[in-house]
Backbone atoms as SQL, in Angstrom:
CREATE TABLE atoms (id INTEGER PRIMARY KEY, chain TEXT, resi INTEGER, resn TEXT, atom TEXT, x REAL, y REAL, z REAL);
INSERT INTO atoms VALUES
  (1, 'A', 1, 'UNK', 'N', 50.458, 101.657, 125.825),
  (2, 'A', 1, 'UNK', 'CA', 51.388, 100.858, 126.601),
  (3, 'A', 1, 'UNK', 'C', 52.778, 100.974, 125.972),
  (4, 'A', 2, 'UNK', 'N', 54.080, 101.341, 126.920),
  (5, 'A', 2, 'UNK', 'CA', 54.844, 101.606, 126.251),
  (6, 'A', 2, 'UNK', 'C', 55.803, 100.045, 126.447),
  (7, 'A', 3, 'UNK', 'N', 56.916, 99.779, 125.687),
  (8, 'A', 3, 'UNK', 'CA', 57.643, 98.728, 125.433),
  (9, 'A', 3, 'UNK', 'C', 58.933, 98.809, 125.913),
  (10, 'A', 4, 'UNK', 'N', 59.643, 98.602, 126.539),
  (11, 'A', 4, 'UNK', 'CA', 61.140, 99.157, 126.973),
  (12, 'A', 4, 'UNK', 'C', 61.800, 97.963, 126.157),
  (13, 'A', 5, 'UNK', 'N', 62.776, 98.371, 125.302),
  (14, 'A', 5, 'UNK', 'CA', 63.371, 97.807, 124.150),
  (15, 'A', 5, 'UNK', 'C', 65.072, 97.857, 125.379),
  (16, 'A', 6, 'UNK', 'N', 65.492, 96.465, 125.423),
  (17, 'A', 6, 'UNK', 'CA', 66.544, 96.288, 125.572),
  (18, 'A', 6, 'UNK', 'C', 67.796, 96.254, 125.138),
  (19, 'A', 7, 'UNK', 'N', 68.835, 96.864, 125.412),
  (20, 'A', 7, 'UNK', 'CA', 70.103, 96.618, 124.761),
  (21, 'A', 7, 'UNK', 'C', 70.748, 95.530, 124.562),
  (22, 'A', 8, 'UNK', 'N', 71.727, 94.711, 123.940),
  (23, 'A', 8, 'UNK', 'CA', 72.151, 93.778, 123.580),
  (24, 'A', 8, 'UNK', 'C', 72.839, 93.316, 125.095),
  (25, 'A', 9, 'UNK', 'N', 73.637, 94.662, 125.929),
  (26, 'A', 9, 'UNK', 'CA', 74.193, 94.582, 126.775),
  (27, 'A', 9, 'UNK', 'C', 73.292, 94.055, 128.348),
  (28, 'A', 10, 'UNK', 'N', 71.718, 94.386, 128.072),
  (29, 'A', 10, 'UNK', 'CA', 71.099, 94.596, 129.189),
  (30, 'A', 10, 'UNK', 'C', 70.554, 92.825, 128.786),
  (31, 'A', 11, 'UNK', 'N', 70.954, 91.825, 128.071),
  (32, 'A', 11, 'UNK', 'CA', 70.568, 90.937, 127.979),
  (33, 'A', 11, 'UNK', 'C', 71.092, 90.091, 128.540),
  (34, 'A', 12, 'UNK', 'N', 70.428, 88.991, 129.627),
  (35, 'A', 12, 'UNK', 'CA', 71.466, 88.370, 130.085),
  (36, 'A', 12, 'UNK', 'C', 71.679, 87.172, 129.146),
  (37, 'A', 13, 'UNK', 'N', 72.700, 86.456, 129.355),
  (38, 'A', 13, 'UNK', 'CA', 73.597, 85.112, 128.232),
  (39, 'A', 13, 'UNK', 'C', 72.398, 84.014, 128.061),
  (40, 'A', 14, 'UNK', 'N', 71.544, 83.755, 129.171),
  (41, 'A', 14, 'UNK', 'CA', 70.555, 82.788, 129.364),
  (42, 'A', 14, 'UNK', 'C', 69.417, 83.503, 128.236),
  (43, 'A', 15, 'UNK', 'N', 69.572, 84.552, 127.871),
  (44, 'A', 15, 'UNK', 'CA', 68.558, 84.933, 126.429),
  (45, 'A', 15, 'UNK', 'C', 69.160, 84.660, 125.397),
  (46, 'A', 16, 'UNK', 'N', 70.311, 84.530, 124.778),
  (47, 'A', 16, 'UNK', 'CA', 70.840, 84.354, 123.665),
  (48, 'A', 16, 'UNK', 'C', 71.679, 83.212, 123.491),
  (49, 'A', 17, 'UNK', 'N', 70.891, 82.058, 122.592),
  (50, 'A', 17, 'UNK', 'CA', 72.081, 80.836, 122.704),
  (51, 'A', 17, 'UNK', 'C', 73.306, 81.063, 122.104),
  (52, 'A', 18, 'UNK', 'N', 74.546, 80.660, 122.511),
  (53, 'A', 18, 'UNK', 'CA', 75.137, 80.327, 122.229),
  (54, 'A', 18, 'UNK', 'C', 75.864, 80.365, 120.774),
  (55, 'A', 19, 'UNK', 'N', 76.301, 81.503, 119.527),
  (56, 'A', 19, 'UNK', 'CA', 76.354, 81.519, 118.475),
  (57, 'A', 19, 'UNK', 'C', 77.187, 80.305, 118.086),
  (58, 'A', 20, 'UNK', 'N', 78.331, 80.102, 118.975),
  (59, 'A', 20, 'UNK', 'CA', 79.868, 79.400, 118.480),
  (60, 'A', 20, 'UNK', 'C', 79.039, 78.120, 118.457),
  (61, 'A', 21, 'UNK', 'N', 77.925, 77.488, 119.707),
  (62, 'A', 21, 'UNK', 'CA', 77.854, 76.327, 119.905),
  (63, 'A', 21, 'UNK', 'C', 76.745, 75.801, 118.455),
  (64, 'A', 22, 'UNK', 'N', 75.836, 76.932, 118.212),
  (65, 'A', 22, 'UNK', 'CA', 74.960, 77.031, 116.827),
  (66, 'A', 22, 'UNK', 'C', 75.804, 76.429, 115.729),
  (67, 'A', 23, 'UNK', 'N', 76.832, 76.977, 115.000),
  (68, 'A', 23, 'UNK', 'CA', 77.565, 76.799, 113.968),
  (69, 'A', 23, 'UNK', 'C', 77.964, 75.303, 113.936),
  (70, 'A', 24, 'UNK', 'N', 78.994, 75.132, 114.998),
  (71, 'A', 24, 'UNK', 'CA', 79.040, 73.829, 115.367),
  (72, 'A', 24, 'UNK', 'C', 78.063, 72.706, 115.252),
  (73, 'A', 25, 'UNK', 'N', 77.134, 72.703, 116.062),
  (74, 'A', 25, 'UNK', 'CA', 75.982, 71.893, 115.638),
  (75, 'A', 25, 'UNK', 'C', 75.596, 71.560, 113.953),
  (76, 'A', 26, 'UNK', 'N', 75.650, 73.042, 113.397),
  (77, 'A', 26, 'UNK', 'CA', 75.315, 72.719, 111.924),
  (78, 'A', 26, 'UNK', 'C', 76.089, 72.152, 110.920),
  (79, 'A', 27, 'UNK', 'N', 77.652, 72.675, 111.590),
  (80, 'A', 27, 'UNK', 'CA', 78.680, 72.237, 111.016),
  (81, 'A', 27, 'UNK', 'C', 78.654, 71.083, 110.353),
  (82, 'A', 28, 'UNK', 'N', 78.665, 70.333, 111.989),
  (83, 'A', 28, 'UNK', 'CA', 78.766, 68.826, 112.261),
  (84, 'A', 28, 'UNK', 'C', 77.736, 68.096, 111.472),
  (85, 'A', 29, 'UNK', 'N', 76.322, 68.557, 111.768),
  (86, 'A', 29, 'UNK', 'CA', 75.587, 67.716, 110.425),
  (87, 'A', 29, 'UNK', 'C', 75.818, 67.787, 109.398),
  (88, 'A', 30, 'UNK', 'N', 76.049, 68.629, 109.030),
  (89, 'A', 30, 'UNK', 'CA', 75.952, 68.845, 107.745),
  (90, 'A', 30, 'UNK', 'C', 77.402, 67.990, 107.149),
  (91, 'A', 31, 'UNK', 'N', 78.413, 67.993, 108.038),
  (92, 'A', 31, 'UNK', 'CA', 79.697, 67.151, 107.689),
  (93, 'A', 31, 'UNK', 'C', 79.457, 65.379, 107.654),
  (94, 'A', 32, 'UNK', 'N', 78.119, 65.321, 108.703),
  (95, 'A', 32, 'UNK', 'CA', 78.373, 64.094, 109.206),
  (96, 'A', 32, 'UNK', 'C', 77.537, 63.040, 108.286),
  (97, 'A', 33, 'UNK', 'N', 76.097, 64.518, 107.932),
  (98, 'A', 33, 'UNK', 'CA', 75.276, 63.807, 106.751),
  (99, 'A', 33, 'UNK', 'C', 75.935, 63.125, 105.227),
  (100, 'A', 34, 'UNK', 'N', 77.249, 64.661, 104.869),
  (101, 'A', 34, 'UNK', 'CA', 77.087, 64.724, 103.303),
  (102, 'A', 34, 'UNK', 'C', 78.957, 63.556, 103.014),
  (103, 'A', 35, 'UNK', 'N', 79.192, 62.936, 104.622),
  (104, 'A', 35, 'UNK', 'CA', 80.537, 62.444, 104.278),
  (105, 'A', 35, 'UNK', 'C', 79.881, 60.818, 104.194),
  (106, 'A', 36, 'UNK', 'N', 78.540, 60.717, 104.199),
  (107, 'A', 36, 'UNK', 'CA', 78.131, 59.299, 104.041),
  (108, 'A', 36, 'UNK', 'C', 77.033, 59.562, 102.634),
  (109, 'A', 37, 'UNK', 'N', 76.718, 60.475, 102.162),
  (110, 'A', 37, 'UNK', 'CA', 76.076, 60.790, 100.918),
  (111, 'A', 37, 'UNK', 'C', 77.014, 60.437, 99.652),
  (112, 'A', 38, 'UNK', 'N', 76.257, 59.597, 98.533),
  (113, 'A', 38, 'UNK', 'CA', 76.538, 59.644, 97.246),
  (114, 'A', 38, 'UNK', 'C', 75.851, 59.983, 96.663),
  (115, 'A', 39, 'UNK', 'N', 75.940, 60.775, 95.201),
  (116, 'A', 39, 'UNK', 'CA', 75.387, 61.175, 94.095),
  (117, 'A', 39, 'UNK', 'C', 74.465, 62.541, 94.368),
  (118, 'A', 40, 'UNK', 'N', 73.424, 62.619, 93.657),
  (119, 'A', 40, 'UNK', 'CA', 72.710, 64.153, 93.821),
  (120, 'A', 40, 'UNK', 'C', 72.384, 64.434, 95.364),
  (121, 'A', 41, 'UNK', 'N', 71.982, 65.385, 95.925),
  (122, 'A', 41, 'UNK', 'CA', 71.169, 65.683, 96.906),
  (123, 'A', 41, 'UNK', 'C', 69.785, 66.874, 96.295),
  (124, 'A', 42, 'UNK', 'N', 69.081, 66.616, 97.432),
  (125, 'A', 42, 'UNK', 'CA', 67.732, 67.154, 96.921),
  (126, 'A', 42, 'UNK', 'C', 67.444, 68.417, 98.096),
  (127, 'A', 43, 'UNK', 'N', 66.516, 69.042, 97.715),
  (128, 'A', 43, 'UNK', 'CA', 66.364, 70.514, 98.884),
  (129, 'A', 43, 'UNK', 'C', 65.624, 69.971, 100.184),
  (130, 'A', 44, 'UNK', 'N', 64.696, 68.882, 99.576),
  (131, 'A', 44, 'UNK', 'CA', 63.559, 68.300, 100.735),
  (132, 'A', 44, 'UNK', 'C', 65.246, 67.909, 102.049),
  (133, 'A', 45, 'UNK', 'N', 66.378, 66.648, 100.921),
  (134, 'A', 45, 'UNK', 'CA', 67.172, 66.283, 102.165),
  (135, 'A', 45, 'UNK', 'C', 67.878, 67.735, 102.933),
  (136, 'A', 46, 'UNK', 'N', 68.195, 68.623, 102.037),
  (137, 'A', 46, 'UNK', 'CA', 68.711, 69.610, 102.521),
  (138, 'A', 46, 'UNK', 'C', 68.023, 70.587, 104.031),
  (139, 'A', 47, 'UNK', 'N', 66.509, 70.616, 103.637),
  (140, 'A', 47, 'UNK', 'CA', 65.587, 70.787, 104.593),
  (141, 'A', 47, 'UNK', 'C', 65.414, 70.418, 105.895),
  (142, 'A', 48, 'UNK', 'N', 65.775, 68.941, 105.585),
  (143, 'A', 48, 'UNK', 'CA', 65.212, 67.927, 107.046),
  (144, 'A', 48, 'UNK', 'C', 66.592, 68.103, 107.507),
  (145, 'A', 49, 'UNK', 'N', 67.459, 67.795, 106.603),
  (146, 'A', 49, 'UNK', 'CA', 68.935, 67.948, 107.705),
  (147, 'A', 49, 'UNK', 'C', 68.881, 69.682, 108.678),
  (148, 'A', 50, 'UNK', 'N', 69.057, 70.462, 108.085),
  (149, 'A', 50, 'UNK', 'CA', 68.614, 71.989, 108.859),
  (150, 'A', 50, 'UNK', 'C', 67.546, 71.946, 109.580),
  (151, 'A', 51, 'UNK', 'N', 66.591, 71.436, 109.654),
  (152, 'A', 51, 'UNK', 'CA', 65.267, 71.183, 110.407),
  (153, 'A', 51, 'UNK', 'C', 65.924, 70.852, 111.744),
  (154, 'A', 52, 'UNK', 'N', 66.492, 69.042, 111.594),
  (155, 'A', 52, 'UNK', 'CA', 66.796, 68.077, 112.802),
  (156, 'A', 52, 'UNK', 'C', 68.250, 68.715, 113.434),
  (157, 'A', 53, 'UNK', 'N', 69.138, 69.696, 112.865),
  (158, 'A', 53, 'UNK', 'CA', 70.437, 70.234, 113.353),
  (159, 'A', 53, 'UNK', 'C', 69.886, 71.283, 114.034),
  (160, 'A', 54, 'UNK', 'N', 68.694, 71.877, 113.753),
  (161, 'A', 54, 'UNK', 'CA', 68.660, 72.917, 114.677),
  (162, 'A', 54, 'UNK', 'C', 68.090, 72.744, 116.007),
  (163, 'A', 55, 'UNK', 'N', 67.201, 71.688, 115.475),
  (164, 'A', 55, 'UNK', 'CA', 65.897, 71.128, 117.016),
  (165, 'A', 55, 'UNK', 'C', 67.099, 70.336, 117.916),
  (166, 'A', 56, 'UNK', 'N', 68.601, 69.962, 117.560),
  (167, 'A', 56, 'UNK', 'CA', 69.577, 69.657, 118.714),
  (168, 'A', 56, 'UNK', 'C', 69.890, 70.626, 119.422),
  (169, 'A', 57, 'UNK', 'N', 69.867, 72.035, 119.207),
  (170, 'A', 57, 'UNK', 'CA', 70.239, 72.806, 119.590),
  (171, 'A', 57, 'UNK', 'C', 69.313, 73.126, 121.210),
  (172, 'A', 58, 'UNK', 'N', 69.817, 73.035, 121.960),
  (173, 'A', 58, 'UNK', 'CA', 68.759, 73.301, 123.630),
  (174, 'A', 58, 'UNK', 'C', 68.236, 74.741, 123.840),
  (175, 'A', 59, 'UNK', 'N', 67.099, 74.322, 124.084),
  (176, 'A', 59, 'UNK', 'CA', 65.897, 75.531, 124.020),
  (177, 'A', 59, 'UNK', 'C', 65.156, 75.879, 122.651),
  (178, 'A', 60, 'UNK', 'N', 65.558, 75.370, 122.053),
  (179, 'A', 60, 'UNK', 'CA', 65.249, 75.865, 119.939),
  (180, 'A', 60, 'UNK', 'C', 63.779, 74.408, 119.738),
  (181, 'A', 61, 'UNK', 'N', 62.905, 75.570, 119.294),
  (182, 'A', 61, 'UNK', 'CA', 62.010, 74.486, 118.989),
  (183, 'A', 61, 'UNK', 'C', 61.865, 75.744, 116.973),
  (184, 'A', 62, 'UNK', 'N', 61.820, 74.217, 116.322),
  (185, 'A', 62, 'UNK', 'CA', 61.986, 74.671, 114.716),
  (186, 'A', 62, 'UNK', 'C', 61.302, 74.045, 114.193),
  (187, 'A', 63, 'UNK', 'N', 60.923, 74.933, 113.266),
  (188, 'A', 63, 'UNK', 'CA', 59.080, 73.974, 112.146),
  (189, 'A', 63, 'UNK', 'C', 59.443, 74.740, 110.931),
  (190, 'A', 64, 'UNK', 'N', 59.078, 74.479, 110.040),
  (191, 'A', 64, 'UNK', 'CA', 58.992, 75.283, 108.438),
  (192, 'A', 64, 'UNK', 'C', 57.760, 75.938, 108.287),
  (193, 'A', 65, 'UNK', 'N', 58.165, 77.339, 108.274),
  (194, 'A', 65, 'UNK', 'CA', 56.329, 78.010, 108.065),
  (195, 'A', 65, 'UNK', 'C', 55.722, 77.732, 106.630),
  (196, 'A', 66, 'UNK', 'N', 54.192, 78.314, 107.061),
  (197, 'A', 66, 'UNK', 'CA', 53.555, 77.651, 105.923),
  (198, 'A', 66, 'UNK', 'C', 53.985, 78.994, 104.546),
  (199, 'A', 67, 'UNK', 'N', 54.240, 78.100, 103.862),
  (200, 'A', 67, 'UNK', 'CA', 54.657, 78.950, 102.682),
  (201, 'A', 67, 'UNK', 'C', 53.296, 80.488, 102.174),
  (202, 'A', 68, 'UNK', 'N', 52.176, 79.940, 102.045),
  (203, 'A', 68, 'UNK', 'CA', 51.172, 80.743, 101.870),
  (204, 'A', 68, 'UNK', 'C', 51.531, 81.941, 103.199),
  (205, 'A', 69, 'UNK', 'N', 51.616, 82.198, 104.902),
  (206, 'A', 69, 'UNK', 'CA', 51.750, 82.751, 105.123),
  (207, 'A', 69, 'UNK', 'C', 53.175, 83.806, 105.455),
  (208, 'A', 70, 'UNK', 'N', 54.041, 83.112, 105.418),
  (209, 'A', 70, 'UNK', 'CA', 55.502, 83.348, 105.072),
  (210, 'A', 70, 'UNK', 'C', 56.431, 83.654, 103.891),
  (211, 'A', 71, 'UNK', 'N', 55.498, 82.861, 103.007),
  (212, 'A', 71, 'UNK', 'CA', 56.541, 82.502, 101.878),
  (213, 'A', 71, 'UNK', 'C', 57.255, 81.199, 101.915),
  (214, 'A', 72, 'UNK', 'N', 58.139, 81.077, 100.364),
  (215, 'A', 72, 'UNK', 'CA', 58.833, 79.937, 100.185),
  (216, 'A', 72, 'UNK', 'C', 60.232, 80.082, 101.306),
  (217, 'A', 73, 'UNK', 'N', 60.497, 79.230, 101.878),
  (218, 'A', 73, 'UNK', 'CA', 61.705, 78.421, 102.615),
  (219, 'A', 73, 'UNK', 'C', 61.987, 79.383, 103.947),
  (220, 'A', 74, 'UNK', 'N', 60.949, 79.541, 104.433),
  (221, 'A', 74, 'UNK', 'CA', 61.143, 80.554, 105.800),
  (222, 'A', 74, 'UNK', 'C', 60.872, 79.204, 107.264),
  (223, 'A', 75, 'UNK', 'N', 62.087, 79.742, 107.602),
  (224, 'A', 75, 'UNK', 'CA', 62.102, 78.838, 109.161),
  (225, 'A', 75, 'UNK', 'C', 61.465, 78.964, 110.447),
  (226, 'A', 76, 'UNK', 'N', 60.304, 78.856, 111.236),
  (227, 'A', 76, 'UNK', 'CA', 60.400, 79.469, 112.186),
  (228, 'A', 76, 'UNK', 'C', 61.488, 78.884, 113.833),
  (229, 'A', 77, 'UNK', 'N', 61.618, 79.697, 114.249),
  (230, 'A', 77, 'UNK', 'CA', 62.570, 79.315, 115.345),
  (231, 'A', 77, 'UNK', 'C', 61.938, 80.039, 116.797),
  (232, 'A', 78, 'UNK', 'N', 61.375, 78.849, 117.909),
  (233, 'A', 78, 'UNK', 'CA', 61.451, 79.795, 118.778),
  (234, 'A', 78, 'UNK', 'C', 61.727, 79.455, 119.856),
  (235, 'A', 79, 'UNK', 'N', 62.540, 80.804, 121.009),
  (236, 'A', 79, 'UNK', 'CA', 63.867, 80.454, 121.657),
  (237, 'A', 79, 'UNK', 'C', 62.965, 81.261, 122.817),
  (238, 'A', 80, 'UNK', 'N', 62.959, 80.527, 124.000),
  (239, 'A', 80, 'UNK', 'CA', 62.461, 80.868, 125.089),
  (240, 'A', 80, 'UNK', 'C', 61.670, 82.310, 125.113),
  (241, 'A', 81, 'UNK', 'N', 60.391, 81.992, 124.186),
  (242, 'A', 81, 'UNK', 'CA', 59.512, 82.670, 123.785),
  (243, 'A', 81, 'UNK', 'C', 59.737, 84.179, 123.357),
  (244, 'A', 82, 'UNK', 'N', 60.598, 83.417, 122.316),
  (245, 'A', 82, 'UNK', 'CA', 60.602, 84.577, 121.307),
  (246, 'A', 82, 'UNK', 'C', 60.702, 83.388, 120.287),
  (247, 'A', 83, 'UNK', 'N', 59.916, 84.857, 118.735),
  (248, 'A', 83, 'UNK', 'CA', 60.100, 84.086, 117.833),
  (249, 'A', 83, 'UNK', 'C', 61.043, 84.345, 116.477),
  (250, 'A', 84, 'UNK', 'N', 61.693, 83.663, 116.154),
  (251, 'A', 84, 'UNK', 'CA', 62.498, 84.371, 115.034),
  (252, 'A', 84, 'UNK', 'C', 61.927, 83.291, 113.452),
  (253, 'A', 85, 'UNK', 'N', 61.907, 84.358, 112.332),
  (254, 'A', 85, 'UNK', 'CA', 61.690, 84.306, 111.289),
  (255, 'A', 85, 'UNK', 'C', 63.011, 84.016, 110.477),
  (256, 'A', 86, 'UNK', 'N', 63.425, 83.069, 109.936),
  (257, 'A', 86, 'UNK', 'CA', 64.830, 83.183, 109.175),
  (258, 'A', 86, 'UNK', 'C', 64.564, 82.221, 107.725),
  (259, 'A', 87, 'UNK', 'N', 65.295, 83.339, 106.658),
  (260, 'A', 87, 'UNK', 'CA', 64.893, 83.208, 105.284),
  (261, 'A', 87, 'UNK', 'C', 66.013, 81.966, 105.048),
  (262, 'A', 88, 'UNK', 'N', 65.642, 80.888, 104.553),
  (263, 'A', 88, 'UNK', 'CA', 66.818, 79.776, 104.713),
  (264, 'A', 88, 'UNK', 'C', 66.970, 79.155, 102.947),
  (265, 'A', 89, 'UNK', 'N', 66.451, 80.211, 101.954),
  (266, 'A', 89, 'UNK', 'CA', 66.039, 79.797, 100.644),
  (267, 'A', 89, 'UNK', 'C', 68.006, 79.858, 100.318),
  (268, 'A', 90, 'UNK', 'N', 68.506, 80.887, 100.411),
  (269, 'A', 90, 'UNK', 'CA', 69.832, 80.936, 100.387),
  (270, 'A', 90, 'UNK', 'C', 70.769, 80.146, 100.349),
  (271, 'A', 91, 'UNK', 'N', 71.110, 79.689, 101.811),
  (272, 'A', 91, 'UNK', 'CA', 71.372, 78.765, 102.303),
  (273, 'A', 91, 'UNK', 'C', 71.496, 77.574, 101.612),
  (274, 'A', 92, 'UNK', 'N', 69.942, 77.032, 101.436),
  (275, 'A', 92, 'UNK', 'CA', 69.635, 75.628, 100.964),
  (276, 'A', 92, 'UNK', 'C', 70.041, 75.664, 99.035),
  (277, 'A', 93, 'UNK', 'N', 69.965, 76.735, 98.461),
  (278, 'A', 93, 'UNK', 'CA', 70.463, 76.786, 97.136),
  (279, 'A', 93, 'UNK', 'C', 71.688, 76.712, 97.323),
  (280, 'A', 94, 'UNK', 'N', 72.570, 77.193, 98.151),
  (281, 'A', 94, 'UNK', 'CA', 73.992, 77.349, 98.418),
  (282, 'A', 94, 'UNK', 'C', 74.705, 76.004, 98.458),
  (283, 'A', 95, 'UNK', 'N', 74.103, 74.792, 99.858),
  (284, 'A', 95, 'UNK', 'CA', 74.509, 73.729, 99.725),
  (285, 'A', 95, 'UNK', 'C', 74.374, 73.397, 98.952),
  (286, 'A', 96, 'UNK', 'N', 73.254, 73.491, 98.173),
  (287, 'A', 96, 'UNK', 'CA', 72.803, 72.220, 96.902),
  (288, 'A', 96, 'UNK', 'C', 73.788, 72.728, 95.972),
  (289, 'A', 97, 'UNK', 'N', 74.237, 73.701, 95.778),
  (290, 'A', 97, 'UNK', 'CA', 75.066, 74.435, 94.426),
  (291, 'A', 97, 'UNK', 'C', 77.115, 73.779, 94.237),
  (292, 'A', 98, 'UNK', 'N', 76.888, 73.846, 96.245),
  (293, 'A', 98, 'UNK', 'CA', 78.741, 73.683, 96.551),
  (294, 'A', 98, 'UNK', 'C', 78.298, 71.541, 96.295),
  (295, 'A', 99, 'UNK', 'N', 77.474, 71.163, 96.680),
  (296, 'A', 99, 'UNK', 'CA', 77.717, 69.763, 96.737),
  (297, 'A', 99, 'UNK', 'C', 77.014, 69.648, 94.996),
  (298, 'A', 100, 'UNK', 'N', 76.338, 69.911, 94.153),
  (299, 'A', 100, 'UNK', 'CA', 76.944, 69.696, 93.246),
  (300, 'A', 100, 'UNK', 'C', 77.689, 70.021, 91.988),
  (301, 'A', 101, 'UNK', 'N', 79.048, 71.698, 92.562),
  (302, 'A', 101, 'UNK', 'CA', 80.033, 71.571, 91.720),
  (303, 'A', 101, 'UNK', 'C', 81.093, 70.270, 92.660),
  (304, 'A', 102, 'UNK', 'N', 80.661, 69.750, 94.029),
  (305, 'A', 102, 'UNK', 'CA', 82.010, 68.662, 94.627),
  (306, 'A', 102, 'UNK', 'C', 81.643, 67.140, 93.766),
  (307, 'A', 103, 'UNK', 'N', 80.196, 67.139, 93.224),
  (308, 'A', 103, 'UNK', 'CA', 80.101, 65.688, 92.361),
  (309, 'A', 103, 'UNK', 'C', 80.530, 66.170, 91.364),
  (310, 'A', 104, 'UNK', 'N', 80.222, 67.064, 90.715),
  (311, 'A', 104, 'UNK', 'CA', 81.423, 67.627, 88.963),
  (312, 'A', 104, 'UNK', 'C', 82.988, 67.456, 89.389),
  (313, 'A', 105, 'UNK', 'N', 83.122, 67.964, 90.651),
  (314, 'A', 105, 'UNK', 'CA', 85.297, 67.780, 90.857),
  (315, 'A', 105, 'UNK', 'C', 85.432, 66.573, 90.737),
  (316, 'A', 106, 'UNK', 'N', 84.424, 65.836, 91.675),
  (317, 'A', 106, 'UNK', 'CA', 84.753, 64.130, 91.754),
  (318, 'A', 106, 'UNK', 'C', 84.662, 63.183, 90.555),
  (319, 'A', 107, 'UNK', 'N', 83.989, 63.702, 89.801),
  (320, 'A', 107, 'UNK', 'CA', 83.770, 62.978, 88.608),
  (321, 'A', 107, 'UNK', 'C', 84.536, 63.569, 87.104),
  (322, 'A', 108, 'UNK', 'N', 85.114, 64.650, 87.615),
  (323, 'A', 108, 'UNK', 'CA', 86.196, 64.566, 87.105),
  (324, 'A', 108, 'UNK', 'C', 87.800, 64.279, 86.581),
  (325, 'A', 109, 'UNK', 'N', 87.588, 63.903, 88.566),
  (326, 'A', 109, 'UNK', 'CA', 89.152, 63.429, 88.735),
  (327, 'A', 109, 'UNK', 'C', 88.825, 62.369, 89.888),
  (328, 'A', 110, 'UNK', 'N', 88.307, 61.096, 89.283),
  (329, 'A', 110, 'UNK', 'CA', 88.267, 60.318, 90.213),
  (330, 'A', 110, 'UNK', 'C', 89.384, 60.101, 90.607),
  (331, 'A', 111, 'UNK', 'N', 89.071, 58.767, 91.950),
  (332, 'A', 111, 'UNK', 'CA', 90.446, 58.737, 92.436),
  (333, 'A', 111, 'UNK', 'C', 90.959, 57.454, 92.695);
């Protein structure tokens, strides 16, 4: 059985959400979570916030795969039956790394 693999072009817009409106969404939590946060943050909060920012997103249904068959910090995402795999270990070290060198600035130069 053969597969006819589509071009990016032969896709219509109703297959691919929205990138600009994606970012946004994450933006915003992630602004809206960490501007009412004090002191450490943890990967679990880092998790659930990326979890619940993405399941706003329309059509996106998102779960955390099981580590044994995936591996550590793999997302699954799936978008009007398709499924996407996305490695989110990055990411979640990344926030945790920028929010806490911003408690080292802050506690350096309070205000």
């Amino acid at each position: 059985m053969e597969r006819k693999l589509n071009r990016v072009s032969d896709l219509s817009s109703s297959d691919s959400p929205d990138s600009g409106e994606i970012k946004k969404i994450i933006f915003h939590s992630l602004l809206s979570y960490l501007s009412k946060k004090e002191g450490p943050l943890s990967k679990t909060e880092i998790k659930d916030l990326l979890l619940d920012s993405l399941n706003l997103i329309k059509g996106f249904r998102v779960e955390w795969a099981e580590i044994r068959k995936f591996g550590k910090g793999k997302l699954l995402v799936s978008y009007h039956h398709k499924m996407m795999v996305l490695e989110m270990e990055d990411t979640i070290n990344t926030i945790l790394k920028l929010w806490e060198n911003y408690l080292d600035s802050k506690e350096k130069n309070p205000s």
